[in-house]
PALUM-745529 format. One line per field, with one value per residue: x, y, z of N, C-alpha, C, CB in turn; residue in three letters; residue number from 0. Coordinates in steps of 0.02 Angstrom, whole numbers. Glycine has a CB too. Layout:
<atoms>
n_x = [X ...]
n_y = [Y ...]
n_z = [Z ...]
ca_x = [X ...]
ca_y = [Y ...]
ca_z = [Z ...]
c_x = [X ...]
c_y = [Y ...]
c_z = [Z ...]
cb_x = [X ...]
cb_y = [Y ...]
cb_z = [Z ...]
rest = [ALA ...]
nr = [NUM ...]
</atoms>
This chain:
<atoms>
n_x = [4741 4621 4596 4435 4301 4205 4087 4085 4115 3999 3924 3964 3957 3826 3795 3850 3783 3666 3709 3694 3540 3453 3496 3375 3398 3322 3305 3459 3478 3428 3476 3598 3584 3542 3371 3326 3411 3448 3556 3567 3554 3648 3737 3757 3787 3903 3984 3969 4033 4171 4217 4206 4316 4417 4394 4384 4276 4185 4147 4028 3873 3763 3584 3492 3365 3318 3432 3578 3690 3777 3918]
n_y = [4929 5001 5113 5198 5266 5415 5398 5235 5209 5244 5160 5026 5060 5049 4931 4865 4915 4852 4721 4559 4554 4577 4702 4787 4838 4932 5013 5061 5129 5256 5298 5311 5380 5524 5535 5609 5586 5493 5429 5298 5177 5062 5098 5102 4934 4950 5004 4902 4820 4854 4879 4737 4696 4761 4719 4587 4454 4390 4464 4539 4480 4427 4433 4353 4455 4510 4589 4648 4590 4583 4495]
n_z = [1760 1663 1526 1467 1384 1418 1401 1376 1506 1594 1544 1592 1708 1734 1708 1817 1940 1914 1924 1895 1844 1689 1574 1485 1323 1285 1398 1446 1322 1372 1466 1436 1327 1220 1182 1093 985 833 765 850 812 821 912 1048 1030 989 1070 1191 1105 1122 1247 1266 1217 1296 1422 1412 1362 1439 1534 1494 1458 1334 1322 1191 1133 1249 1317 1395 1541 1679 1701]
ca_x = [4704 4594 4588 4378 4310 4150 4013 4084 4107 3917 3876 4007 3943 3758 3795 3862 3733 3621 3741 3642 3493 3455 3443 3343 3410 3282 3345 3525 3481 3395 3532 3654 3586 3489 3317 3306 3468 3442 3608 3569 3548 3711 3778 3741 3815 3989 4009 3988 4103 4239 4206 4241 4390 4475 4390 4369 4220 4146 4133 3946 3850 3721 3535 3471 3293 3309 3473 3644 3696 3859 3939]
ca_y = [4990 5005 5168 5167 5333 5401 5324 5136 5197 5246 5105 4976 5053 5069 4864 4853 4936 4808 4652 4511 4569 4588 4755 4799 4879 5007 5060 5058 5193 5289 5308 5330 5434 5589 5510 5610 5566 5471 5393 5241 5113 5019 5147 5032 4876 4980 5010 4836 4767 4878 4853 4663 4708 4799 4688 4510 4423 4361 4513 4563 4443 4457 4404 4378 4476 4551 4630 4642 4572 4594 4440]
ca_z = [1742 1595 1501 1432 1380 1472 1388 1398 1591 1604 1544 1625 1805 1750 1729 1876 1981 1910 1918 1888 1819 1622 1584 1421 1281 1298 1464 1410 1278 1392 1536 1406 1230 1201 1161 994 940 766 764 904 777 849 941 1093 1007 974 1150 1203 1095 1147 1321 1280 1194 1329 1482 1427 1332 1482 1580 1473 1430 1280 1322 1155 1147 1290 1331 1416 1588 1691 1770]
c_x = [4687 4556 4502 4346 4231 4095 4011 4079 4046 3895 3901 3960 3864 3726 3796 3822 3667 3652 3703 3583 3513 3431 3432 3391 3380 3314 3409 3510 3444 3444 3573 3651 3521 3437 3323 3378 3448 3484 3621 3580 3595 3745 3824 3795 3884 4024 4012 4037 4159 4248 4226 4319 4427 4459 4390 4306 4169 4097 4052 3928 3782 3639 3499 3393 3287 3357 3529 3646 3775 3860 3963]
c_y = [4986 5069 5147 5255 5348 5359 5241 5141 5207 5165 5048 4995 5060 4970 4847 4870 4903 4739 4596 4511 4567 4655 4772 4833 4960 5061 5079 5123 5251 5330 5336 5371 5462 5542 5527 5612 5511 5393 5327 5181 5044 5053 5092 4967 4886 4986 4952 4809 4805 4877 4775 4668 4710 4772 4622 4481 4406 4409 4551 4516 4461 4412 4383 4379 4499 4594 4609 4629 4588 4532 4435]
c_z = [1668 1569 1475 1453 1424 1471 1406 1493 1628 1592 1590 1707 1785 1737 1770 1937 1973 1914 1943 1878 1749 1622 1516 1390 1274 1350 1453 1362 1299 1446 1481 1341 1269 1157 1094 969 880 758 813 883 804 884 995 1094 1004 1029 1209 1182 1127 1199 1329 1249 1246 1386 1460 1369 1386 1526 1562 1425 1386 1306 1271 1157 1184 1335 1341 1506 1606 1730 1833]
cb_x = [4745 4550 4653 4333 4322 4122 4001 4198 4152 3872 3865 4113 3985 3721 3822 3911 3727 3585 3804 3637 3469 3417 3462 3278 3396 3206 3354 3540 3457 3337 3570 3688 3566 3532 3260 3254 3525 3475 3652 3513 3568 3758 3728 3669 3788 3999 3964 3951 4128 4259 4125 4194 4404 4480 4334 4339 4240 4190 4199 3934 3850 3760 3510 3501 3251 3276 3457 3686 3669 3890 3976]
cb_y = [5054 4951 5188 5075 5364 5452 5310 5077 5240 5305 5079 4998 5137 5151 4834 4874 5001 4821 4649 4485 4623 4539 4818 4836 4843 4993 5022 4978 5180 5254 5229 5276 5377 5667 5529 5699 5534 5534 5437 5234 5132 4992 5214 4999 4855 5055 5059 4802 4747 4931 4863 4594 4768 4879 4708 4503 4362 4324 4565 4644 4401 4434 4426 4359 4445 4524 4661 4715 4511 4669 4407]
cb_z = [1759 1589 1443 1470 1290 1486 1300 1365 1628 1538 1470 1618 1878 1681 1716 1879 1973 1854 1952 1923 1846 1579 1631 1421 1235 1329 1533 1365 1212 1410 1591 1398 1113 1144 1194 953 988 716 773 940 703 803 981 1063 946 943 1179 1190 1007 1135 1343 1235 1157 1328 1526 1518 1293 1521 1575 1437 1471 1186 1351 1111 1153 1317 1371 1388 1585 1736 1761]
rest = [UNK UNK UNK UNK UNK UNK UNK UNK UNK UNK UNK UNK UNK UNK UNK UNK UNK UNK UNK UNK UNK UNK UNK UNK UNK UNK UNK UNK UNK UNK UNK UNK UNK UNK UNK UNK UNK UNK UNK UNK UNK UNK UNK UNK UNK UNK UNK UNK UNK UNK UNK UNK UNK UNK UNK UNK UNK UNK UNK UNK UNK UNK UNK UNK UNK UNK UNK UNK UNK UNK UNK]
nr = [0 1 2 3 4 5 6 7 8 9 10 11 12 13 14 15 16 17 18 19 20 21 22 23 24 25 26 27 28 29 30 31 32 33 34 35 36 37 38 39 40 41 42 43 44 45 46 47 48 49 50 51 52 53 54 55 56 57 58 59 60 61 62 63 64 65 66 67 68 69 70]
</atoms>
């Protein structure tokens, strides 16, 4: 069991409901932030890493240029 607060779990299952696809960055901040939020800059990026922290390295893989993937 792995404690992960809601947001990493939005995103962890909004990977998973695409597993094996790339899914944009764009989309990713769309499912998961208030459009006029400001603060996105890395938001995104913060919540990945800690998601590899607490699952693995392997478990999201980085596309670079065009997004994040789940294995």
């Amino acid at each position: 069991e792995v404690a992960v607060t809601a947001r990493e779990y939005a995103l962890l299952e909004f990977l998973a409901l695409h597993r094996g696809e790339v899914v944009s960055r764009t989309t990713l901040y769309e499912h998961l932030f208030d459009e006029d939020d400001s603060t996105l800059s890395n938001l995104l990026d913060v919540h990945v890493s800690n998601l590899r922290k607490k699952l693995g390295p392997d478990v999201i893989t980085t596309r670079r240029g065009h997004g994040y993937s789940m294995a």
